[in-house]
C-alpha positions as CSV (number, residue, x, y, z in Angstrom):
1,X,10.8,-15.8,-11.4
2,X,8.8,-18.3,-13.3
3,X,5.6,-17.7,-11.4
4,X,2.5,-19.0,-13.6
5,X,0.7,-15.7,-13.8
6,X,-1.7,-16.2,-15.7
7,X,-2.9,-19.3,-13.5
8,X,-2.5,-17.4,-10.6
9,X,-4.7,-14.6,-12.0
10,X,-8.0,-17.1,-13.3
11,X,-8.2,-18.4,-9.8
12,X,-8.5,-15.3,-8.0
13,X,-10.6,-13.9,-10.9
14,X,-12.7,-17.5,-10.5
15,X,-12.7,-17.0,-7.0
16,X,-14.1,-13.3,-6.9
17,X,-16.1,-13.1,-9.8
18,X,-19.0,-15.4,-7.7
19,X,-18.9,-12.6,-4.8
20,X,-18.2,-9.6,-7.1
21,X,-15.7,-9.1,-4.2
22,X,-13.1,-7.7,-6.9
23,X,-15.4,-5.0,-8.3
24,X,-15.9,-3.8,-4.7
25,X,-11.9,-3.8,-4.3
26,X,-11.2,-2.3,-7.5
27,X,-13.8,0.3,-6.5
28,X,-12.1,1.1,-3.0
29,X,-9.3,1.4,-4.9
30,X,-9.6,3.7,-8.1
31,X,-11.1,6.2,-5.6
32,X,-8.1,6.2,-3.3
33,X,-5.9,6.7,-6.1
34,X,-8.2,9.1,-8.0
35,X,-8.7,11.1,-4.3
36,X,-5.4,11.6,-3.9
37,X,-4.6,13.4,-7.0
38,X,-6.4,14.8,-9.8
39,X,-9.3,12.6,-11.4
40,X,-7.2,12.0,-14.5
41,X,-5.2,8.8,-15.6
42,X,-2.9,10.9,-17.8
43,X,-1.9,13.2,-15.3
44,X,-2.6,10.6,-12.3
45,X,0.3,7.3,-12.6
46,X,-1.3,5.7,-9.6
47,X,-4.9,5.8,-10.9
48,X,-3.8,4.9,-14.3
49,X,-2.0,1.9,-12.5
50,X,-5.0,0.8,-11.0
51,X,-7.1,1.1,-13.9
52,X,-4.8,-1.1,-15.6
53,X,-4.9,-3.5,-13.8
54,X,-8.9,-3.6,-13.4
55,X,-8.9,-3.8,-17.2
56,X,-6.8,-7.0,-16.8
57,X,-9.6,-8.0,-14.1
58,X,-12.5,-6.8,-16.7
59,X,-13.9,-4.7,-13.8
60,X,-16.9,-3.0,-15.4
61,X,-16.8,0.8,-16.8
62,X,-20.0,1.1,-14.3
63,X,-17.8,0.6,-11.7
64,X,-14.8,2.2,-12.8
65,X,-16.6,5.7,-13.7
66,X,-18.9,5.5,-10.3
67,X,-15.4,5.6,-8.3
68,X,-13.8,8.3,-10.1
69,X,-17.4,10.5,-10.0
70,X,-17.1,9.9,-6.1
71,X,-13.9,10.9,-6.2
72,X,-14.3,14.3,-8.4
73,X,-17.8,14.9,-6.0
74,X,-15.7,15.3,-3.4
75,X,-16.5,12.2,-0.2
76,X,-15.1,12.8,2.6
77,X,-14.3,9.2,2.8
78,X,-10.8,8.6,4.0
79,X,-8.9,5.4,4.0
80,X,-6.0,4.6,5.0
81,X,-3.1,2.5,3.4
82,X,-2.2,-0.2,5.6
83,X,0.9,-3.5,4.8
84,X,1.0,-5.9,7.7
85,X,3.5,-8.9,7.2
86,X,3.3,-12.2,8.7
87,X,4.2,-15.9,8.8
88,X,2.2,-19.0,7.7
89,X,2.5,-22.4,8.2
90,X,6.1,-23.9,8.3
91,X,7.6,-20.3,8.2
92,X,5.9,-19.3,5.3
93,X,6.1,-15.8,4.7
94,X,2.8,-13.7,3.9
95,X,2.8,-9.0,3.1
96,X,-1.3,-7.8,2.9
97,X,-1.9,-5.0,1.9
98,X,-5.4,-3.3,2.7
99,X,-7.3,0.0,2.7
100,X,-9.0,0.8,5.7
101,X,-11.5,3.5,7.1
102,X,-11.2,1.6,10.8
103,X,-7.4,0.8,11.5
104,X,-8.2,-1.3,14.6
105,X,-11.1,-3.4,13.2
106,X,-8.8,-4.3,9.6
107,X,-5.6,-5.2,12.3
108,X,-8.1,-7.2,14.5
109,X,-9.5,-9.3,11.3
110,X,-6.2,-9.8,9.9
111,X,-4.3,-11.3,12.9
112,X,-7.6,-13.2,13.5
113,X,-7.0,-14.8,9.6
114,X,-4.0,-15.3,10.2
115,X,-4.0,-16.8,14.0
116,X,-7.0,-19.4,13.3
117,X,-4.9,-20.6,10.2
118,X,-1.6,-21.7,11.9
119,X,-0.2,-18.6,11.3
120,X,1.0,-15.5,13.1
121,X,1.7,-11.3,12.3
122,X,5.3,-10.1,12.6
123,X,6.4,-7.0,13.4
124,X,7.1,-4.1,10.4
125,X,9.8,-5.0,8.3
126,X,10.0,-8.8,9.2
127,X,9.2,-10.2,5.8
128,X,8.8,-7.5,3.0
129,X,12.7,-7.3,2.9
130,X,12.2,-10.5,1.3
131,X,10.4,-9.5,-1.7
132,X,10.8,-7.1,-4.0
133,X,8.4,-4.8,-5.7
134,X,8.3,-5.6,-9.2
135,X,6.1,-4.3,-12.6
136,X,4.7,-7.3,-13.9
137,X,3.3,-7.1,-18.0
138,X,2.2,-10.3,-19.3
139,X,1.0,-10.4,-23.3
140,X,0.1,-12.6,-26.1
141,X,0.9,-12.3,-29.7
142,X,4.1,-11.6,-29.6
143,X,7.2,-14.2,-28.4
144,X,10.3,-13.4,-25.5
145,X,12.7,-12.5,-28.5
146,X,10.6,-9.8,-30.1
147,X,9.4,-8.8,-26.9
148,X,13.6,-7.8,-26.1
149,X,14.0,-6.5,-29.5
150,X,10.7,-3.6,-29.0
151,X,11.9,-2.8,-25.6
152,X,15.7,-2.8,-26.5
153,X,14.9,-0.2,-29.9
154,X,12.6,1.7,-26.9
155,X,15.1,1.8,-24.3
156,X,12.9,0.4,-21.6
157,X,15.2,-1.6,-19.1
158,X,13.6,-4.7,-17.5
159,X,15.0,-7.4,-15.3
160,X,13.9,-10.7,-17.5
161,X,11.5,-12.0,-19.8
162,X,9.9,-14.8,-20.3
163,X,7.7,-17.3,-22.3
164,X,5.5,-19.6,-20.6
165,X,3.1,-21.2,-23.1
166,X,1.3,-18.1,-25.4
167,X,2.1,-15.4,-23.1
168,X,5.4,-13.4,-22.6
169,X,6.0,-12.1,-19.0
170,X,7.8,-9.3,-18.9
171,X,9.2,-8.1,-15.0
172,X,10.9,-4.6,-14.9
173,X,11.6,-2.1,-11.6
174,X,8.1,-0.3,-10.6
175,X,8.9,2.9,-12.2
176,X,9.5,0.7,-15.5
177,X,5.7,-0.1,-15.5
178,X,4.2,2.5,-18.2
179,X,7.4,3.1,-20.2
180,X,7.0,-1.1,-20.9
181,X,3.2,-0.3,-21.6
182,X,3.9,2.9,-24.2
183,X,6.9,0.2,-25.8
184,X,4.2,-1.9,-26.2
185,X,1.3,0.2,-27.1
186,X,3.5,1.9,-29.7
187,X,4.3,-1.5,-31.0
188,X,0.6,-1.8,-31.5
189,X,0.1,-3.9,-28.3
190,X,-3.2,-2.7,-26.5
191,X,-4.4,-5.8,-24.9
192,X,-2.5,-7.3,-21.0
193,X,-3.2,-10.5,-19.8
194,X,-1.3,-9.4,-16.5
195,X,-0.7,-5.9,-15.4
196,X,0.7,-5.5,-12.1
197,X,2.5,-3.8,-9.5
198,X,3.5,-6.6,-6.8
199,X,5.8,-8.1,-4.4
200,X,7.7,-10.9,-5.8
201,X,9.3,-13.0,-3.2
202,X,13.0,-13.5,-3.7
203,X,12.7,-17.7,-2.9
204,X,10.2,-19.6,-3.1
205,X,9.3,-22.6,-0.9
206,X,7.1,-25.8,-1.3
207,X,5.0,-27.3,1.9
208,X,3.9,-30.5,2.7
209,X,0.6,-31.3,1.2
210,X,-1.0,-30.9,5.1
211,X,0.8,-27.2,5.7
212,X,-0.4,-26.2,2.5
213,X,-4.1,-26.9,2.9
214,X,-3.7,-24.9,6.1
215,X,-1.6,-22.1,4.1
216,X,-4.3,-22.0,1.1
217,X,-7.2,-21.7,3.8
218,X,-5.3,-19.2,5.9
219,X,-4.9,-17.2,2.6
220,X,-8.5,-17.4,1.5
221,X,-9.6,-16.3,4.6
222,X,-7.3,-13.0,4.6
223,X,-8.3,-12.5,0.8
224,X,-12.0,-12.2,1.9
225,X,-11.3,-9.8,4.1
226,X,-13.4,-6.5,3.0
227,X,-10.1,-4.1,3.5
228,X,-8.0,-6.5,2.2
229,X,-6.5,-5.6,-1.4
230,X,-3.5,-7.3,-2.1
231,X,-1.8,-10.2,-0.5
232,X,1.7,-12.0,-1.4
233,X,3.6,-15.1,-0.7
234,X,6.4,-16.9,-1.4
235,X,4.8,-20.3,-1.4
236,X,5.1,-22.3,-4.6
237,X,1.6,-23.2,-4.4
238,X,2.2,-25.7,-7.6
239,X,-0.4,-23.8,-10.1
């Protein structure tokens, strides 16, 4: 599971931060969440999950509040929660996940992405069963050991934990995610470099240098997709 994190996460953030394309995610997304049960992150997991992770991504209150006021005014928006899974170069295997108001057009744009880039869409259920969903907590200021010995005196389960440089990764089932976070939080740990809910792939592959320009272009292009929120891989992309 040694996936570098933290790497992953500055490129992305580098990437979006010169579009403000992650505010505009991030602000599809909180009012999703926030629409489909009440306003409240105490009393709402999957908004307090996505306003987690936004904190991780230093999405602005501005933003944050503006989506939850939409969301308590009452829109009429609707969007709908879409996965498609696909292959990339060499057999590389690709799960996007996207919120959508026009199901045809989001299909349309991501096949396109994924057709012009040397890849192709599968059917339902041809890659996800590859990956599984995991709660990702990465911190600093603390090491892996006393990271086990907080969670152990909590009770939290998780599947591993591990060091890589200052920050301690910590990967647990999904419903683990905010029992982790109160372990911490009670340990006086308020601060996440990484808080996520993802698909980890269960085997990673590496590609020749020429299929993985061709992979890193096909996955830009499905990343700057407007209904795109989430995409993961099981490339080893060498970060």
């Amino acid at each position: 599971m040694g996936r570098k994190w933290n790497n992953i996460k500055e490129k992305k953030a580098s990437k979006d931060a010169s579009t403000s394309r992650v505010y505009a995610k991030f602000g599809k997304e909180i009012y999703v969440a926030a629409k489909q049960g009440e306003p409240d992150p105490e009393s709402n997991r999957a908004l307090k999950v996505v306003l987690e992770r936004a904190k991780t991504y230093s999405v602005p209150k501005a933003i944050i509040d503006r989506a939850i006021e939409k969301a308590k005014g009452g829109s009429d928006e609707i969007y709908d929660e879409l996965r498609y899974e696909g292959f990339g170069p060499n057999g590389s295997m690709v799960i996007v996940d996207a919120l959508t108001n026009n199901v045809n057009r989001t299909a349309s744009e991501v096949r396109a992405a994924f057709n012009k880039n040397g890849g192709n869409m599968g059917v339902s259920g041809s890659v996800a069963y590859m990956f599984d969903a995991t709660a990702v907590i990465g911190l600093e200021g603390k090491t892996a050991d006393e990271m086990l010995e907080i969670l152990m005196e909590a009770d939290v389960d998780v599947r591993d934990i591990l060091q890589e440089e200052d920050t301690v990764i910590i990967y647990a089932e999904p419903d683990q995610f905010h029992a982790v976070q109160e372990a911490c939080k009670n340990a006086g740990i308020t601060e996440f470099t990484v808080a996520e809910l993802t698909m980890l792939a269960q085997n990673e592959v590496e590609l020749p240098e020429d299929a993985q320009a061709l992979f890193e272009k096909m996955i830009d292009a499905i990343e700057d997709l407007d209904d795109v929120q989430q995409v993961y891989h099981n490339v080893d992309l060498g970060e």
